[in-house]
C-alpha positions in Angstrom: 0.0 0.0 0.0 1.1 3.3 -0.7 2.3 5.9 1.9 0.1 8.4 2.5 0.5 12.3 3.6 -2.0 14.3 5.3 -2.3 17.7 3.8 -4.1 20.3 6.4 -5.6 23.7 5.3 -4.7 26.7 6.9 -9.4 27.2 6.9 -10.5 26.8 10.7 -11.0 24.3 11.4 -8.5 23.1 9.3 -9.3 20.1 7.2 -7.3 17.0 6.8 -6.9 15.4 3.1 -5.5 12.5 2.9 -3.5 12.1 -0.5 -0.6 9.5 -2.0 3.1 10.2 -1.1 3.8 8.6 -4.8 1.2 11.3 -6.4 2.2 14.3 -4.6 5.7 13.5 -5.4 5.1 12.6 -9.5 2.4 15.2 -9.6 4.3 18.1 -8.4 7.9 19.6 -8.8 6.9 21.6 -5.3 5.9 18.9 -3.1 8.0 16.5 -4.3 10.7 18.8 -2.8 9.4 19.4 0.1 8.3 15.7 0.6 12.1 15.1 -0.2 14.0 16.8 2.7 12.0 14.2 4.9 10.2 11.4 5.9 7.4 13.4 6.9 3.8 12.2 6.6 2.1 15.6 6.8 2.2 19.2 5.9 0.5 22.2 6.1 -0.6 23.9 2.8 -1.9 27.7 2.7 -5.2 26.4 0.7 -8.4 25.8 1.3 -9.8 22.2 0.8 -12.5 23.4 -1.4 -9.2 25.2 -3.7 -7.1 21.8 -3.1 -9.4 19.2 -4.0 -9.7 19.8 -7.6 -6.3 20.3 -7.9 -5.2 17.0 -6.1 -7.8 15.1 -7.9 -6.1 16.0 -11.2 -3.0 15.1 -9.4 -4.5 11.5 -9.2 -6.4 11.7 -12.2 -5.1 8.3 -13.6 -6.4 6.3 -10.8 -9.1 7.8 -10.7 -12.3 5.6 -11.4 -14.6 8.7 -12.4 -14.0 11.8 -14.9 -11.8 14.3 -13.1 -11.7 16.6 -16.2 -15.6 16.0 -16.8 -16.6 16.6 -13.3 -14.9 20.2 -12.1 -17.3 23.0 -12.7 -16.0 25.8 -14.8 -15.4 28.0 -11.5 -12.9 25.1 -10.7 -10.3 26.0 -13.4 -8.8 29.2 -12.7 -8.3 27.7 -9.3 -6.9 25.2 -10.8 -4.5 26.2 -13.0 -3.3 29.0 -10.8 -2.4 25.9 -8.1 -0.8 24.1 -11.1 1.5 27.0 -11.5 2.5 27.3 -8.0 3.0 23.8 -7.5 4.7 23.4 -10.3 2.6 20.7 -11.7 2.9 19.7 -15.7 0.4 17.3 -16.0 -2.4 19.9 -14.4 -1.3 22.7 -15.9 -1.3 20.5 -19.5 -4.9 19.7 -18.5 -5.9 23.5 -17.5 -4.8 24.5 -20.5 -6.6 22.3 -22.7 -9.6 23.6 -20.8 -9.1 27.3 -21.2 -8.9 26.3 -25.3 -11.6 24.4 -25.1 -14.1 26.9 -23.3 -12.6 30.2 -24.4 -15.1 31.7 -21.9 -13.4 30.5 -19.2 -10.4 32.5 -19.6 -12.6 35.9 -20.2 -12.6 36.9 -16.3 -10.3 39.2 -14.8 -9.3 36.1 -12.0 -8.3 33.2 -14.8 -4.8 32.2 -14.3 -5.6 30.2 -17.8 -3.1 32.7 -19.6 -0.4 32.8 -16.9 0.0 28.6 -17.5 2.9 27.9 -19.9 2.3 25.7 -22.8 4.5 22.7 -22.9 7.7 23.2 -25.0 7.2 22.1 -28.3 9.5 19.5 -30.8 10.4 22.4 -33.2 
């Protein structure tokens, strides 16, 4: 079984989410640093769990048994993409991207962090 890490919000109460050491750590440049300088088995992350929950869903998105990309709302992408830029995470940033293409509407409000994703480097 794999190790788990509890992630706790900085809401009050704070909330507890219980996520894969192996998916924080593939998932994300970020935490797999921080996971890195020790064997710890939680941290504390300035989010809240309604902001992190998207995010570490895509994280996890190929084990998971549903349709993570299907099943955010449109509200959940900015979010999104802005945690995929601070976390350093390619494959959510990849995915947040392919959003804001395919629903140009989402990246029309002032608060998108669509535009601030960088597109993966190209072959040429």
């Amino acid at each position: 079984m794999d190790a788990l890490v509890t992630i706790r919000t900085t809401e009050n109460p704070p909330v507890e989410l219980d996520v894969s050491r192996a998916v924080l750590c593939v998932g994300s440049k970020v935490l797999a640093e921080l996971l890195a300088e020790s064997s710890t088995t939680s941290m504390v992350l300035n989010e809240t769990a309604a902001h992190l929950k998207p995010f570490l869903r895509l994280l996890n998105m190929s084990h998971d048994e549903g349709d993570p990309i299907g099943e955010l709302e449109p509200e959940d992408w900015p979010v999104v993409a802005r945690l995929a830029k601070r976390y350093k995470s390619r494959s959510v940033s990849v995915a947040a991207l392919a959003m804001c293409w395919c629903v140009p509407s989402l990246c029309s409000r002032s608060s998108c962090s669509c535009t601030d994703v960088e597109p993966p480097a190209g072959n040429g």
